[in-house]
C-alpha positions as CSV (number, residue, x, y, z in Angstrom):
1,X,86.5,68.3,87.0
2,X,84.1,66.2,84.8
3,X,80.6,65.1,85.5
4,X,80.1,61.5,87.1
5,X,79.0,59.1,83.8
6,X,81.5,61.7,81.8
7,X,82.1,60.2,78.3
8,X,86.2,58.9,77.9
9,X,86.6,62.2,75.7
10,X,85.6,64.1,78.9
11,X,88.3,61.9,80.8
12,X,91.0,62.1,78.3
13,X,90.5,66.0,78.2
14,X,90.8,66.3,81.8
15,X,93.7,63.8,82.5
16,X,94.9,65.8,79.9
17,X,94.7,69.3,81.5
18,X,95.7,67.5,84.7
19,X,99.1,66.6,82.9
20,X,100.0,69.9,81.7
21,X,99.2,71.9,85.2
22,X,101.4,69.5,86.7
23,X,104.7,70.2,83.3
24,X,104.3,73.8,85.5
25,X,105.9,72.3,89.1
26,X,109.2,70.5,90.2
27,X,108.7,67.5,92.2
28,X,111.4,69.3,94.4
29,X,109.4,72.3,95.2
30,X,106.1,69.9,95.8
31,X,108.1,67.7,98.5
32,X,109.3,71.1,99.8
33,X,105.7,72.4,100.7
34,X,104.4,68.9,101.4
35,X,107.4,67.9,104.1
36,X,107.1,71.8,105.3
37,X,105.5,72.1,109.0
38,X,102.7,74.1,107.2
39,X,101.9,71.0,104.6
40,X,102.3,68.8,107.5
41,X,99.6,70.9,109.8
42,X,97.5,71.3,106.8
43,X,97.5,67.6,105.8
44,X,96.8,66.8,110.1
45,X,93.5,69.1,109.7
46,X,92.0,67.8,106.0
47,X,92.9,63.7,107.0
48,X,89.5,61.6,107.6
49,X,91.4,59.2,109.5
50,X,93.7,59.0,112.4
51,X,95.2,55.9,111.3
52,X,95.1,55.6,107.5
53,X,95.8,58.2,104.9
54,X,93.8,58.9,101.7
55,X,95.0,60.5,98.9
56,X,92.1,62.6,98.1
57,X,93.7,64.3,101.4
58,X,96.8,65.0,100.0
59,X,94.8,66.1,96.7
60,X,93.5,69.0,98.9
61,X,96.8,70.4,99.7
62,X,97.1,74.0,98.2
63,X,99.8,74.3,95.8
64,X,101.1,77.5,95.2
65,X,101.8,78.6,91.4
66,X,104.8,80.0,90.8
67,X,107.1,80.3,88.1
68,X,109.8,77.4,87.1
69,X,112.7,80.1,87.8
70,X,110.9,81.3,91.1
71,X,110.7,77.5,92.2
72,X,114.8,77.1,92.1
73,X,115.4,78.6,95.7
74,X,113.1,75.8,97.3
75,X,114.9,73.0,94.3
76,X,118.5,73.4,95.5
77,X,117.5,73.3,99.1
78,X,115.6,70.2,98.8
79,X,118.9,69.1,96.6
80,X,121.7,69.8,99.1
81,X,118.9,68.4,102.0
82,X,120.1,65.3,100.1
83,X,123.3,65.7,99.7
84,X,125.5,62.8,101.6
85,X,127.9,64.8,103.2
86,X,125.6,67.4,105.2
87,X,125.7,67.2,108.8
88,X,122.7,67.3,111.1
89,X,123.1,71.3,112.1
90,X,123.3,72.0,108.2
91,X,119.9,69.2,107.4
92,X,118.0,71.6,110.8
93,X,119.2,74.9,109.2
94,X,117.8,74.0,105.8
95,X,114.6,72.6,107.1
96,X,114.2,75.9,108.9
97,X,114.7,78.5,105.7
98,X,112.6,75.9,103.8
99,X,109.8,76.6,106.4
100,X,110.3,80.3,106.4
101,X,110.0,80.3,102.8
102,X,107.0,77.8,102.9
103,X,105.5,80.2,105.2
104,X,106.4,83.4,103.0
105,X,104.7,82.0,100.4
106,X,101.5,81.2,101.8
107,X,101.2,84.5,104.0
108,X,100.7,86.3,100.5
109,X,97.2,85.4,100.9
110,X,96.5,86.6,104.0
């Protein structure tokens, strides 16, 4: 992060670095953690406001690294999530593995 009264160059170089952490993750894979129960509960504990929502509190939300390749099992079950034809049993099945897998990734930590 840059210093408050930072110089553009400052800005430019950090909007910069900011861009190219972001090239590494599949907006696929980010609406996978954020609509999972655990970005949900996480989001529900970091909010300052009951009735509004900030985005510096989605800006908290842990994201974890992982390869392109490794983030194509949470892609194509966001994709067929979408998919017209799926039927309600099939839409609660996939939200379930994507919440087990959610989960899997984030219990490396502990």
């Amino acid at each position: 992060m840059f210093e408050v009264g930072a110089g553009k160059e400052a800005m430019r170089t950090y909007r910069t670095t900011l861009e190219s952490q972001s090239a590494g993750f599949d907006l696929r894979y980010l609406l996978a953690i954020l609509n999972s129960a655990f970005g949900k509960s996480y989001l529900i504990s970091v909010r300052r406001s009951q009735v509004g929502f900030y985005p510096d509190d989605l800006k908290q939300l842990p994201i974890k690294r992982i390869s392109l390749p490794a983030q194509q099992a949470f892609i194509d079950k966001v994709t067929a999530l979408n998919a017209p034809q799926i039927t309600i049993n099939a839409k609660n099945e996939l939200i379930e593995k994507l919440n087990n897998m959610v989960d899997a990734l984030y219990a490396v930590d502990e």
